[in-house]
N, C-alpha and C positions, 0 to 999 in steps of 0.2 A: 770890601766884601760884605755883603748883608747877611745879620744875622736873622734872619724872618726864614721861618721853615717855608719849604713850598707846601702850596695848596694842595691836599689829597683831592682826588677824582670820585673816589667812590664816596658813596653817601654817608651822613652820618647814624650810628645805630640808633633804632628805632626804641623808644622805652619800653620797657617790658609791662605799662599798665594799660599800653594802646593796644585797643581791639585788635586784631589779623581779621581780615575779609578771606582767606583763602579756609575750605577747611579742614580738619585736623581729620587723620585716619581713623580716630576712632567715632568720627561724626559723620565720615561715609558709608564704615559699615552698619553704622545703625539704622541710619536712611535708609540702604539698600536694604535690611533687613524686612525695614517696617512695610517698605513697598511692598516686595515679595508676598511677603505675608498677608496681605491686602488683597494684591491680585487672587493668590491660592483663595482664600474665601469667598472672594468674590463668586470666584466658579462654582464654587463648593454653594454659596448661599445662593445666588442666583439662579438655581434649577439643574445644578452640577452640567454646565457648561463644556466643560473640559470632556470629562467623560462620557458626553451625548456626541461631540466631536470622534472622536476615538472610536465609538462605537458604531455612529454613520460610516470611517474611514473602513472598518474592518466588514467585507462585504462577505455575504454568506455563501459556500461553494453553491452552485445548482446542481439542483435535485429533479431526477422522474420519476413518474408511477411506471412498473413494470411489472407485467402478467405473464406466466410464462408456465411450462408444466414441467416439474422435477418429480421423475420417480412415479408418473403417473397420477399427482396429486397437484391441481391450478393453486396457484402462490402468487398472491398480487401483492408488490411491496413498494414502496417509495427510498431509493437511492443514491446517491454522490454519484453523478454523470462520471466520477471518475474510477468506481469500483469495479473491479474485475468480477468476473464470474466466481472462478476461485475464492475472490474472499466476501462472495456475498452465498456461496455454498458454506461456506466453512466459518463462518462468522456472525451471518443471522440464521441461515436454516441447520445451524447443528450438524450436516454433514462432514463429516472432519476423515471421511475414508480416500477423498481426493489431497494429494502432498502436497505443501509447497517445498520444492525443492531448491532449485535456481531461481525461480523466479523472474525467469526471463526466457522460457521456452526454449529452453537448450537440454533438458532433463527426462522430459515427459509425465515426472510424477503427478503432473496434475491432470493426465489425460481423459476426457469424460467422451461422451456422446451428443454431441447438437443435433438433433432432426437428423440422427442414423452415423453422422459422419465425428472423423476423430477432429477434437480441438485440445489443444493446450488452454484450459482454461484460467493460467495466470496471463494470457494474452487476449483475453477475451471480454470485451467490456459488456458488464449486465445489461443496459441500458440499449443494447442494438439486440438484443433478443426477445422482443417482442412478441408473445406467440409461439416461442420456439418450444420444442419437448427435449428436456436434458434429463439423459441417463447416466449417473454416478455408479460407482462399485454397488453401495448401500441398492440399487434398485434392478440388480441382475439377478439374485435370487428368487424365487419364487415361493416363499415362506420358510420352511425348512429345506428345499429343495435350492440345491446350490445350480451355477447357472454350468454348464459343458464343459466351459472351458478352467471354470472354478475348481472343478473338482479334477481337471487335468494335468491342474498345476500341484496339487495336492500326490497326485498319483506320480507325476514325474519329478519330484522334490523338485519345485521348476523357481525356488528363492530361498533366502537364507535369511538378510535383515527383516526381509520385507518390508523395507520403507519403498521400495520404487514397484511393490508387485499389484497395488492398487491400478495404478498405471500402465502397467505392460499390460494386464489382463484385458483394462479397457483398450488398449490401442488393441490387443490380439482380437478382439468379438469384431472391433472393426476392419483390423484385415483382412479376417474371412469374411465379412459382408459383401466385402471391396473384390471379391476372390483374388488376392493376392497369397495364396498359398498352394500354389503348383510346385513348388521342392522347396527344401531348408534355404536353399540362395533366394531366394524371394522374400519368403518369408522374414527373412534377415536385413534382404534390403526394405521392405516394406516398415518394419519393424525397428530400423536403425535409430529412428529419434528418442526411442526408451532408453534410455542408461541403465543399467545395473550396476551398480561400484560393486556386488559381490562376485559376480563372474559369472553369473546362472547363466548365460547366452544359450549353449548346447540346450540345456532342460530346456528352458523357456518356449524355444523353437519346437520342439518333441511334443510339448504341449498344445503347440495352438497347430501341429500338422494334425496330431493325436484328434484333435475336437473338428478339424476340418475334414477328418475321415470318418467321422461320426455323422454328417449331415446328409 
């Protein structure tokens, strides 16, 4: 029997005064550090690169010139193709007597006047009224002189919050324009798109038959 060990496979250990070619974790994160840090000024010293990027990427909404007549008064103004009427009455021109309600044309508080006829003006984009003449609550009186059906609401206790009475009153001057006030059923069905969350329906009706029997 030989007494000679067998030969190991694996290699023998390396001394601990020879170099490593691999390298050490704390000499990758320094590298990636220094790089990083490199690049970030680069951008920054080069004419801020980074941030000329970004700001090309970020595209500006488009905007139109729009002329139009509110209240009897020509208003030429430049707007976000994407803003409503509503909130170009109620947010650049001070108008703030038209509601935003719903905000989706199921309420009517924002009911105005386009060229005689009723719109919901949170459905109504500024930008396609060109030329048009809009008549708000704010422009149905005639100084101190309230407008017919203004003061018919007044006479028939015809609301309570008064958050939605901006709006019925404008949709009411429109229904009788429209002569949709031959009986209360009309008037009602004409009249349907206004909400009142307080219940005034009865008054409300009384009032704009009340103003359509005045004409």
């Amino acid at each position: 029997m030989s007494s000679e060990l067998p030969q190991s496979s694996v290699p023998p250990p390396t001394g601990v005064d020879e170099p490593s070619s691999a390298p050490t974790r704390r000499t990758f994160i320094a590298t990636t550090t220094a790089v990083g840090g490199a690049v970030v000024a680069g951008g920054v010293i080069g004419g801020g690169l980074l941030v000329d990027d970004e700001v090309a990427a970020a595209e500006a909404p488009p905007e139109s010139h729009v002329s139009l007549t509110v209240n009897g008064t020509r208003r030429t103004v430049t707007v976000d193709n994407r803003t409503s009427l509503l909130d170009l009455l109620r947010e650049q021109f001070g108008l703030t007597g038209s509601k935003k309600g719903c905000n989706a044309g199921a309420c009517g508080a924002c009911t105005v006047l386009v060229d005689g006829r009723r719109v919901n003006s949170c459905l109504t984009l500024a930008v396609r009224l060109e030329g048009a003449e809009v008549t708000t609550i704010e422009g149905l009186a005639e100084g101190d002189e309230l407008h017919p059906l203004q003061q018919a609401f007044i006479e028939e206790d015809a609301f309570q919050c008064g958050y939605c009475t901006p709006g019925q009153i404008m949709s009411g001057v429109g229904c009788i324009k429209e002569g949709h006030t031959g009986s209360p059923e009309e008037i009602r069905e004409w009249m349907s798109g206004n909400i009142c969350r307080c219940g005034c329906y009865v008054k409300i009706v009384r009032a704009v038959k009340q103003t359509a029997g005045r004409k």
